[in-house]
TIFIDREN-90161 format. One record per residue (C-alpha): x, y, z negated. Coordinates in steps of 0.25 Angstrom, whole numbers, padded with zeros to 4 digits, always signed. Each point is the difference from the previous one (the first is absolute). Example, Ala and Ser with C-alpha at 12.3 -4.5 7.8 and 13.67 -1.06 7.14 Angstrom:
<recs>
     c1     c2     c3
  +0049  -0018  -0031
  +0006  +0014  +0002
</recs>
This chain:
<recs>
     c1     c2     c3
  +0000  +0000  +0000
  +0007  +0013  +0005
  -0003  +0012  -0009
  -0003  +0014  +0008
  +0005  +0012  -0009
  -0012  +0007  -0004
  +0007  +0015  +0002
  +0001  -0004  +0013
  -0012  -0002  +0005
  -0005  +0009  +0011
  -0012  +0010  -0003
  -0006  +0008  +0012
  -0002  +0013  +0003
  +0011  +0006  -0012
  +0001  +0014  +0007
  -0002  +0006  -0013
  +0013  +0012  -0003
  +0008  -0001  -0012
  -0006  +0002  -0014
  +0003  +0015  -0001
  +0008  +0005  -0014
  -0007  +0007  -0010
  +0005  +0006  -0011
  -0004  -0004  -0013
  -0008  +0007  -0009
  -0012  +0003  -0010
  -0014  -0005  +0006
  -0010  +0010  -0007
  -0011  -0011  +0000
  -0015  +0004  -0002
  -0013  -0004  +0004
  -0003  +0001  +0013
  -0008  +0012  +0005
  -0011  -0003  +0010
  +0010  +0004  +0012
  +0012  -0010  -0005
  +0010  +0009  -0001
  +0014  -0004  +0006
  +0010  -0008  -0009
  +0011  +0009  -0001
  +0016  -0002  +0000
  +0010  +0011  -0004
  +0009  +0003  +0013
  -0009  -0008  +0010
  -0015  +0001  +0001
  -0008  -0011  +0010
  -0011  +0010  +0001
  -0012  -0005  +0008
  +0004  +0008  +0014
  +0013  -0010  +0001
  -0003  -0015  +0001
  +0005  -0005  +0012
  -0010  -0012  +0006
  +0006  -0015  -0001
  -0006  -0002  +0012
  -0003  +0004  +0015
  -0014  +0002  +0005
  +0003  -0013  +0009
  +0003  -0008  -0010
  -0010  +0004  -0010
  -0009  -0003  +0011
  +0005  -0014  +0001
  -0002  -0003  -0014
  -0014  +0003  -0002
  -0008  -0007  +0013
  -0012  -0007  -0007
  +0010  -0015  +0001
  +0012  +0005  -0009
  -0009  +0009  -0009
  -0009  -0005  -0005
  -0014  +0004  -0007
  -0004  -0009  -0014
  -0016  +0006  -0003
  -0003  -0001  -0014
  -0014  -0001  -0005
  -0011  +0011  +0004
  -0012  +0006  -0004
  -0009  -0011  +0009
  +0005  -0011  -0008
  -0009  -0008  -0006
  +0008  +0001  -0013
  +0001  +0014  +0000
  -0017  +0000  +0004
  -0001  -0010  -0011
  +0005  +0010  -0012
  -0008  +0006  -0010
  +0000  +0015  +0002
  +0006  +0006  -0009
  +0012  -0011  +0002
  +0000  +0006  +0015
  +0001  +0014  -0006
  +0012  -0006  -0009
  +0006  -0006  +0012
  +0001  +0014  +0007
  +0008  +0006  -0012
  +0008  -0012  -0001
  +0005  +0003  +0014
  +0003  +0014  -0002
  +0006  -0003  -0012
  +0011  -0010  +0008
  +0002  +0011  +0010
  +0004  +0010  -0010
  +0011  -0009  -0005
  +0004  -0004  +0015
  +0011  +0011  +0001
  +0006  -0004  -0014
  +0005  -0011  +0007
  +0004  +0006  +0011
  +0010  +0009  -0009
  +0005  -0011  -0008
  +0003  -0007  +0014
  +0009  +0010  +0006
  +0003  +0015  -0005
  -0003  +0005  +0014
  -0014  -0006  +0004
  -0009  +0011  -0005
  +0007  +0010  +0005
  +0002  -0008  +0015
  -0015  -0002  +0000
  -0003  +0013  -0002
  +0011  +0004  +0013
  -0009  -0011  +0007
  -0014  +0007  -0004
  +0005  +0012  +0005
  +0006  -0003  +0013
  -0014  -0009  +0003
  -0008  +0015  -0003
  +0007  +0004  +0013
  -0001  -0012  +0008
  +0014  -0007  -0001
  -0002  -0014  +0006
  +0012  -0005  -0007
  -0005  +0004  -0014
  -0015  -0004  +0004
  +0008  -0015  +0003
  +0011  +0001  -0013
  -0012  +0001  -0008
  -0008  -0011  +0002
  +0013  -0009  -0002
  +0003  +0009  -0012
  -0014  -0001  -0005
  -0001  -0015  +0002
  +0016  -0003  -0008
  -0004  +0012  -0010
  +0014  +0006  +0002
  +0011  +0003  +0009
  +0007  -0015  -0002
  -0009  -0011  +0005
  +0005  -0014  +0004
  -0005  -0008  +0011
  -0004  -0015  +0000
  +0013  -0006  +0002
  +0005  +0011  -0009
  +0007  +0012  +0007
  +0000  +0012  -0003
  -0009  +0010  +0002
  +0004  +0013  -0002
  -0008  +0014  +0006
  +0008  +0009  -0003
  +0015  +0001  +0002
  +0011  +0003  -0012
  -0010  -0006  -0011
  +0004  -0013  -0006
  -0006  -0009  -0011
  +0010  +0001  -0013
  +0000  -0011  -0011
  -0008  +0011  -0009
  -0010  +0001  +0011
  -0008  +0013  -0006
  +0001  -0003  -0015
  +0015  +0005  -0001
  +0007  +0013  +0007
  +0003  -0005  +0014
  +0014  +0002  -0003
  +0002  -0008  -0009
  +0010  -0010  +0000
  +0001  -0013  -0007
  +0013  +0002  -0007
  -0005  +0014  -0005
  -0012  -0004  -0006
  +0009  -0009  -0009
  +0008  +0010  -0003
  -0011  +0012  -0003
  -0009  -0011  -0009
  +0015  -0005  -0008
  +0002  +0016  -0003
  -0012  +0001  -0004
  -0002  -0013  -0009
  +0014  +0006  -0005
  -0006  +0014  -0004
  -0012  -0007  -0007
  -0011  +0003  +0010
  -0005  -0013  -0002
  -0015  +0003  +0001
  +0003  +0008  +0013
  +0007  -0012  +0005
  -0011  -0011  -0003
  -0010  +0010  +0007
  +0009  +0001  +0014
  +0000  -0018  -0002
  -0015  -0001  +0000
  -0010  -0004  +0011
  -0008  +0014  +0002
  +0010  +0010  +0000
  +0006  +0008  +0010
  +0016  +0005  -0002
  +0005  +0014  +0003
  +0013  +0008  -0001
  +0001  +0007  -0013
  +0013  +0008  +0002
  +0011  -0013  -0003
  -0011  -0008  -0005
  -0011  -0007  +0005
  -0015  +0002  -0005
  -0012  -0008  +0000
  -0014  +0007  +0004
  -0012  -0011  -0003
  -0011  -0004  +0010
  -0010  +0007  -0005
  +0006  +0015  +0001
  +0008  -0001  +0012
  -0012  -0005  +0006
  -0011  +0008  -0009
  -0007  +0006  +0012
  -0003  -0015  +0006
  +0000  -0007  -0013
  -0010  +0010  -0005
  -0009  -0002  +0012
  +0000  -0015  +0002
  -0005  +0001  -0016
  -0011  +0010  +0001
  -0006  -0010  +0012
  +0002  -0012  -0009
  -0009  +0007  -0010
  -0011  +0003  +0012
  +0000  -0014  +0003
  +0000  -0007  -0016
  -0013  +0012  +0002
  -0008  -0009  +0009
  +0006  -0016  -0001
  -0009  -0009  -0003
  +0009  -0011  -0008
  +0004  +0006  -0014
  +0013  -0007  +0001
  +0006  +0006  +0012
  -0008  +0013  -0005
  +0011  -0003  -0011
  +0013  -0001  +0007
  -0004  +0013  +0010
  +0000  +0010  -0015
  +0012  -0008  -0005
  +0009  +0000  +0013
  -0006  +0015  +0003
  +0007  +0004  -0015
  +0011  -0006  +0005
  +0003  +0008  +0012
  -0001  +0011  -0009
  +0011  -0001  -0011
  +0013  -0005  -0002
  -0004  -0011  -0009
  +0004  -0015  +0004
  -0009  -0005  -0009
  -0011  +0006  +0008
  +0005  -0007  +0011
  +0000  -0013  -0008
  -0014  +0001  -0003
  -0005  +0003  +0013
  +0010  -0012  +0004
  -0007  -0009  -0010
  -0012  +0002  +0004
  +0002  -0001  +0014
  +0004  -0012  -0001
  -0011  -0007  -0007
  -0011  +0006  +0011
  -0006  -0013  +0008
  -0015  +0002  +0003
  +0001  +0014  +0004
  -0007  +0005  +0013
  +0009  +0010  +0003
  +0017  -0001  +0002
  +0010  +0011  -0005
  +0014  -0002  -0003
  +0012  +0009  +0000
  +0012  -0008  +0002
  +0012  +0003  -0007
  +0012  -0010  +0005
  +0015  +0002  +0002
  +0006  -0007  +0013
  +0005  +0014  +0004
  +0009  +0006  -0008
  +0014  -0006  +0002
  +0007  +0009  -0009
  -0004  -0001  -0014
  +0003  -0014  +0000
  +0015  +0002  +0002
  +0002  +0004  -0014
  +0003  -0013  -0005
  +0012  +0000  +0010
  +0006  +0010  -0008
  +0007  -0008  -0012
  +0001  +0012  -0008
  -0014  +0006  +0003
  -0005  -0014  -0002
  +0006  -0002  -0014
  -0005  +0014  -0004
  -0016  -0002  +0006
  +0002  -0013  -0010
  +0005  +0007  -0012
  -0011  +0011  +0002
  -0011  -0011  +0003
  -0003  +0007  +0015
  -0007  -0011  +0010
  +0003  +0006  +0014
  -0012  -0002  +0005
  -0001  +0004  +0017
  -0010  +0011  +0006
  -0014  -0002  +0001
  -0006  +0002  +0012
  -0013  +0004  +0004
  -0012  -0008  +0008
  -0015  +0002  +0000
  -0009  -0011  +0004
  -0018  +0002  +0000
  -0008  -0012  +0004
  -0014  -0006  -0003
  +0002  -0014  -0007
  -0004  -0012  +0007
  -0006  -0010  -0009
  +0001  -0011  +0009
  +0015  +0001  +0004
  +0001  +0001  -0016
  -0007  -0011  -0003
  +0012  -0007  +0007
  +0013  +0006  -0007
  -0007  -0004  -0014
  +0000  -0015  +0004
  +0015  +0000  +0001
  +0000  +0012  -0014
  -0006  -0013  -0006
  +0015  -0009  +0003
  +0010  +0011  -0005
  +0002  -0006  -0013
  +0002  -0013  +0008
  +0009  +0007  +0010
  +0007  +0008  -0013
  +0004  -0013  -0006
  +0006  -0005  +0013
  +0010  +0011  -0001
  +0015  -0006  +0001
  +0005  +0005  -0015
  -0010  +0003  -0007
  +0006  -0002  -0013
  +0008  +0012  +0002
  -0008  +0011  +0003
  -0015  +0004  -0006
  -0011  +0000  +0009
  -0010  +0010  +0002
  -0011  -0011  +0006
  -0002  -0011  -0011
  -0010  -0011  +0000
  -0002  +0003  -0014
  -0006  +0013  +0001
  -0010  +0008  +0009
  +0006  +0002  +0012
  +0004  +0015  +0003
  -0002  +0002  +0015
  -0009  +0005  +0008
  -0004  -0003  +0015
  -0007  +0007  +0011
  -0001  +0001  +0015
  -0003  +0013  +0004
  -0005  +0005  +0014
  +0009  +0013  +0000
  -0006  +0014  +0005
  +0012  +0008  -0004
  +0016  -0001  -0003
  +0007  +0011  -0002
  +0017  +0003  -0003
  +0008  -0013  -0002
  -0013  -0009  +0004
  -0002  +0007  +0012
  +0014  +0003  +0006
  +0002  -0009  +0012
  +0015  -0004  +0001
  -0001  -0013  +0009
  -0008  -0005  -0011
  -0010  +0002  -0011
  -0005  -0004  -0013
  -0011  -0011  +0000
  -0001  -0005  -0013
  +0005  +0006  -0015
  +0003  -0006  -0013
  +0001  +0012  -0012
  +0004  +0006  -0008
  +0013  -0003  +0002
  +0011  -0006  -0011
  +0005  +0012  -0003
  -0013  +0008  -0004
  -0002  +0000  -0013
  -0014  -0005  +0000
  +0006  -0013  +0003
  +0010  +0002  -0010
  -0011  +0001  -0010
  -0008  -0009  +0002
  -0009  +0003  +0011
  -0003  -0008  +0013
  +0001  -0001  +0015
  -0009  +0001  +0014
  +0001  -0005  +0012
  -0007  +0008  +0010
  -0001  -0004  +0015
  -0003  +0009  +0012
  -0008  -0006  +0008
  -0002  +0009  +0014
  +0017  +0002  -0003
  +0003  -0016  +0003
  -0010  -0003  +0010
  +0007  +0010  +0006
  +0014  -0005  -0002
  -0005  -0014  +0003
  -0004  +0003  +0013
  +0012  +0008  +0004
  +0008  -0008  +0010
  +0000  -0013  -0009
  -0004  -0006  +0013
  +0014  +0004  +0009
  +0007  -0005  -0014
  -0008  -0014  +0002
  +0004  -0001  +0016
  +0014  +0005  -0002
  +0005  -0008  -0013
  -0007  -0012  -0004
  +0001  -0013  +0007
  -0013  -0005  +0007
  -0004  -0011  -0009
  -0001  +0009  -0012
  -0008  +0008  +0006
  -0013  -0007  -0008
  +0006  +0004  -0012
  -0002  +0016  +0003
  -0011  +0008  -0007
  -0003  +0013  -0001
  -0008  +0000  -0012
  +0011  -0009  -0008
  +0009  +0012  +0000
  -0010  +0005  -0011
  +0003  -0013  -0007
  +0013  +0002  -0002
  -0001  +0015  -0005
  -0009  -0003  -0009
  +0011  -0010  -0005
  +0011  +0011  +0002
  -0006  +0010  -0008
  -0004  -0010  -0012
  +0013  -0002  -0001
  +0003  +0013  -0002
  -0006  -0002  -0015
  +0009  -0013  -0002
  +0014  +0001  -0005
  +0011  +0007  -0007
  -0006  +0015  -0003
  +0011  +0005  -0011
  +0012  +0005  +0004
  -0001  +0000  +0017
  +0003  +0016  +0000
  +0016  -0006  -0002
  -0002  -0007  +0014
  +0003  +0015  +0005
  -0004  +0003  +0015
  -0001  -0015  +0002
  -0013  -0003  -0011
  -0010  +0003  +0009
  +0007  -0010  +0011
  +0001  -0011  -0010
  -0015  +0004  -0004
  -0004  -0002  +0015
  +0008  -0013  +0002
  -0006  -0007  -0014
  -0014  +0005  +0007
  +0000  -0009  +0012
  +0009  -0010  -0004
  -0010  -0002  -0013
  -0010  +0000  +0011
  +0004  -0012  +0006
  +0001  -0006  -0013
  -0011  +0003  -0006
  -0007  -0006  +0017
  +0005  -0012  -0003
  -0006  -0003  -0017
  -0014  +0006  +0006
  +0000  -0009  +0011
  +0004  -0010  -0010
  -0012  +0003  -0009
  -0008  -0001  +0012
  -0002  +0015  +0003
  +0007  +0000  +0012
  -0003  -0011  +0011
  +0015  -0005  +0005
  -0006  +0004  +0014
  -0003  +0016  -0008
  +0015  -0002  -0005
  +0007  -0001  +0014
  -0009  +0011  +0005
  +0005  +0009  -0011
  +0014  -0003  +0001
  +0000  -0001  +0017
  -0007  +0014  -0001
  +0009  +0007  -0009
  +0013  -0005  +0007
  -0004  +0005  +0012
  -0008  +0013  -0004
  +0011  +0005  -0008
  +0011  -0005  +0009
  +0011  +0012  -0002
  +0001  +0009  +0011
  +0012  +0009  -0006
  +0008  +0005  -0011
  -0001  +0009  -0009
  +0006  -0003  -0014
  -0005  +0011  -0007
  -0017  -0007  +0002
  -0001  -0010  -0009
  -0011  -0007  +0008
  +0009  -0002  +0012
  +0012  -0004  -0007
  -0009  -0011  -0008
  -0006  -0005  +0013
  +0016  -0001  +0007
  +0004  -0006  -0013
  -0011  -0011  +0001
  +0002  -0003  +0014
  +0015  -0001  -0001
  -0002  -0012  -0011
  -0010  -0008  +0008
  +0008  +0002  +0011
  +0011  -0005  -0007
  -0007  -0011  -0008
  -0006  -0005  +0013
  -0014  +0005  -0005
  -0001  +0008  +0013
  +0005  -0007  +0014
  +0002  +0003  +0014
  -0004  -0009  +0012
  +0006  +0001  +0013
  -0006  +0013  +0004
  +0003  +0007  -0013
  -0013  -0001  -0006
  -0003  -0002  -0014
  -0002  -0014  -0005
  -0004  -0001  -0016
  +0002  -0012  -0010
  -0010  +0003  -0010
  +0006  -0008  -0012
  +0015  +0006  +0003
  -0009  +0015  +0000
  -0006  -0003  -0013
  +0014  -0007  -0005
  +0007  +0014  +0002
  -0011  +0009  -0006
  +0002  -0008  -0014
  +0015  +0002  +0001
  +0000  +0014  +0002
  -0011  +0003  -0009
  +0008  -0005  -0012
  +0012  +0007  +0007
  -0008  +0014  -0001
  -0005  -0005  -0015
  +0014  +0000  -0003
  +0004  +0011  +0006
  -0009  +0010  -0006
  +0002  -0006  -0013
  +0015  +0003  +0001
  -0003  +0013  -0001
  +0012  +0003  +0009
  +0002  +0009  +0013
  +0012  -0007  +0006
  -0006  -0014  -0002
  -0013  +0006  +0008
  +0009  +0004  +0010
  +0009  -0011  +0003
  -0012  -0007  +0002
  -0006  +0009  +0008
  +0011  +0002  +0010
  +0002  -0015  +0002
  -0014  -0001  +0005
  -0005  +0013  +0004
  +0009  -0002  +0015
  -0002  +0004  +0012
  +0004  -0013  +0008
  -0001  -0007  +0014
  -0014  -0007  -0002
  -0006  +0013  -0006
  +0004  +0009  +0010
  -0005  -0009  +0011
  -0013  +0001  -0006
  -0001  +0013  +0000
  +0006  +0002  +0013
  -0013  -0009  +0005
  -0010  +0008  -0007
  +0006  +0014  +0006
  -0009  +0004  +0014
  +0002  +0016  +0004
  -0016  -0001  +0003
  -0003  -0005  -0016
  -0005  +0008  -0013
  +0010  +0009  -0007
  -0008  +0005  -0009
  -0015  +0003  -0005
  -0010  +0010  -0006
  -0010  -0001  -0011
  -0015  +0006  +0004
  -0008  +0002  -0011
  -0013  +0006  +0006
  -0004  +0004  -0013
  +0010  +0010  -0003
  +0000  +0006  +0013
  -0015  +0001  -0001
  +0001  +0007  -0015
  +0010  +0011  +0007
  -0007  +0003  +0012
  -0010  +0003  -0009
  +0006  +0007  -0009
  +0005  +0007  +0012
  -0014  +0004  +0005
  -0002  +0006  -0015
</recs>
């Protein structure tokens, strides 16, 4: 097996300049005004009349014909879900909706530094006309932001001298890795500890402070949205119908409000234990962006002094908005497998060692729901040659999970029907060998996230944050790996038909085939991982035509070897043994790269769009206002 070096992989249409230098200096972080005022820098202003477009007119062009853009149509007013609503549920639908718009740009910020102020270039230059704005906006609006990826991960990138940064927009953009350590060890050394463990936490963003660096939370740097998106959560607990969703709108709306984690654990808490609701809200908080907090524990000395000062690094929360109606009967099938976690929990490789949150001798604290989606907003909505279908919360780190509290699995219903559909059929031709071709189903790619995402909830919990920039890999890896697993006990127990069990391995192989690299996604890099050890274990084959060929018992073999691998792993509590493991699989070799060379066709999708009829009915009426 020849291993390709991954920083020499070849990524199209790189035309982008040189980063331009900025000097470094004092942000003066406030709330944004309506207009979005420019993010300044001392000595070099990007100021809203000097972007320079990524693209040409011709090439934009090309990107967005109806076959490599795609449109993915959320749920809309002539549903018969939405029809089928209570009124005043309908009237809390429409405040729910606003109130995930008004937390779309917070994303945006904490994405990039420069996407505010580059949408705002675009708004202006589409007033008079400009066809290349008119045609960088709707790739911007669809990659909420001026970085995007494509399916077979390149880059994307609409304007030129603008690069992503390990910090993304939660620290000052020039900020490197080494100075941090060296700004939070003078720091720690002065005893600015509290200042410290405020710049470590999950809803913060970092500014300049002279030599120092300064922590602004959530909820003022982002008053003007937060305060928003709060004051329509309290229209909509007005007019809900279920008392218990009535009670997580007020408790997540005080939330936005003040700087209080516990406000956030509360609403977190009670999120989490919603099951029969009619209506679906959530603001995701997770952290798979943020690639510089997590470098702390590289630092001997920083790491020795967060230890002695008790300060958990925990990486940047960032922000995704999901509405939706609840469909019982999609529900009514995730909570026929809720009922095998503690079977599942006990089937964990070394158990012994860690506590479980799911225990057959207590009440189960998960929740379930499928959801047919009207609405996703920031994170949840940001197409980058893919996108969220399904979400297990709160995340480890939170502290409702830390004391106490549960999880939910949500699943977005419209989003995977979507993704299902979406050139699964050229992956099927094009990889899989003819005979295996009974063994493909559509629907079984459901199966195995529900599994996915139920392993989410198994596991190690304590500690992960010292896995650094590799914890949410590992995470990922544990997920599917798990999945497999946990496939082959329920098929066991007679849940799974062993014909269901080689549908849902045959369409995972082949829907999540890798397509590219890109080793700071945590979802890609699991899904090269994976395929490397079955190809090397001789789960995954290839006939004389280069087709996929799969032995189902060497599949299921392999699963179980690297789930205890990732068990131990996150049990170590240690970066460097994450990584070794991490690079010995996570290759770009021979057999990969012909995969993905098959699947790569000038006339196929790049990229998608989410519609949501509903929000653009709800603004062009408040438009006509």
């Amino acid at each position: 097996m020849k291993i390709l070096p991954i920083n020499v992989i070849h990524r199209k249409n790189q035309t982008q300049s040189p980063t331009l230098e900025r000097n470094k200096s004092t942000f003066a972080a406030t709330t944004y005004e309506k207009s979005f005022a420019p993010i300044g820098f001392k000595g070099n202003n990007i100021e809203h009349n000097n972007f320079e477009y990524g693209y040409s007119l011709e090439e934009l062009r090309y990107r967005l014909t109806p076959k490599r853009f795609t449109k993915w149509t959320l749920l809309d007013f002539n549903s018969k879900e939405y029809k089928n609503l209570a009124e005043g549920d309908k009237e809390a639908l429409t405040h729910l909706i606003i109130a995930a718009e008004a937390l779309d740009p917070v994303y945006k910020r904490l994405d990039n530094v420069h996407n505010l102020e580059f949408e705002k270039f675009l708004n202006l230059r589409i007033a008079k006309g400009e066809p290349k704005a008119i045609l960088t906006k709707k790739l911007y609006d669809a990659q909420k932001g001026i970085i995007g990826r494509t399916i077979d991960e390149q880059d994307v990138i609409l304007a030129k001298n603008i690069k992503t940064t390990p910090g993304k927009g939660f620290y000052p953009e020039d900020l490197t890795e080494k100075e941090f350590h060296r700004i939070l060890i003078n720091m720690l050394e002065d005893g600015k500890i509290n200042e410290v463990r405020k710049i470590l936490n999950q809803r913060s963003v970092v500014v300049r402070d002279d030599k120092e660096l300064k922590a602004i939370d959530y909820t003022q740097f982002f008053k003007q949205e937060f305060t928003k998106a709060a004051n329509e959560l309290e229209l909509a607990a007005k007019t809900s119908t279920d008392k218990n969703f009535t009670e997580y709108l007020i408790l997540q709306a005080k939330a936005l409000g003040q700087n209080d984690p516990n406000l956030d654990c509360a609403a977190d808490k009670k999120w989490a234990t919603l099951q029969n609701t009619p209506l679906e809200f959530t603001i995701g908080r997770e952290c798979y962006s943020d690639r510089m907090t997590p470098t702390v524990i590289k630092n001997k000395k920083l790491r020795e002094l967060l230890k002695t000062y008790n300060i958990p690094a925990y990486a940047k929360d960032n922000i995704g908005v999901r509405v939706g109606i609840v469909d019982p009967i999609g529900t009514e099938y995730l909570l026929k497998i809720r009922e095998f976690l503690p079977f599942m929990a006990d089937k964990m490789p070394l158990k012994e060692l860690y506590k479980q949150n799911i225990l057959s001798t207590t009440k189960t604290k998960q929740t379930m729901v499928d959801a047919h989606i009207v609405a996703v907003t920031g994170q949840n909505g940001a197409y980058r040659g893919s996108i969220s279908i399904a979400s297990n919360l709160p995340n480890s780190d939170k502290l409702a999970v830390q004391t106490g509290g549960g999880f939910r699995n949500v699943y977005n219903k419209e989003l995977r029907e979507a993704k299902y559909s979406s050139g699964i059929q050229q992956k099927l031709d094009t990889l899989l060998n003819k005979s295996y071709h009974q063994y493909f189903s559509v629907d079984s790619l459901h199966d195995f996230t529900i599994l996915h995402e139920n392993l989410h909830s198994l596991g190690p919990k304590v500690g992960l944050q010292m896995l650094g920039v590799y914890k949410n890999t590992i995470e990922e890896f544990k997920a599917d790996v798990g999945a497999i697993v946990m496939l082959d006990e329920l098929t066991k127990q007679g849940f799974y038909t062993p014909q269901r069990q080689k549908e849902i391995l045959t369409s995972h192989i082949v829907a999540y085939a890798p397509l590219g690299v890109d080793s700071s996604n945590a979802h890609l890099t699991r899904n090269i991982m994976q395929h490397n050890y079955f190809i090397q274990n001789g789960g995954i084959q290839f006939d004389n035509d280069e087709k996929i060929k799969i032995d189902f018992t060497k599949i299921t073999k392999c699963a179980r070897k690297m789930l205890d691998d990732a068990i131990k792993i996150q049990l170590s509590q240690d970066e460097s043994v994450a990584k070794q493991y991490i690079d010995k699989y996570a290759v770009w070799t021979n057999e990969l790269d012909g995969i993905a060379k098959k699947l790569k066709n000038p006339n196929a999708r790049l990229n998608s769009y989410i519609y949501s009829p509903m929000t653009t009915g709800l603004l062009k009426n408040n438009m006509q206002k």
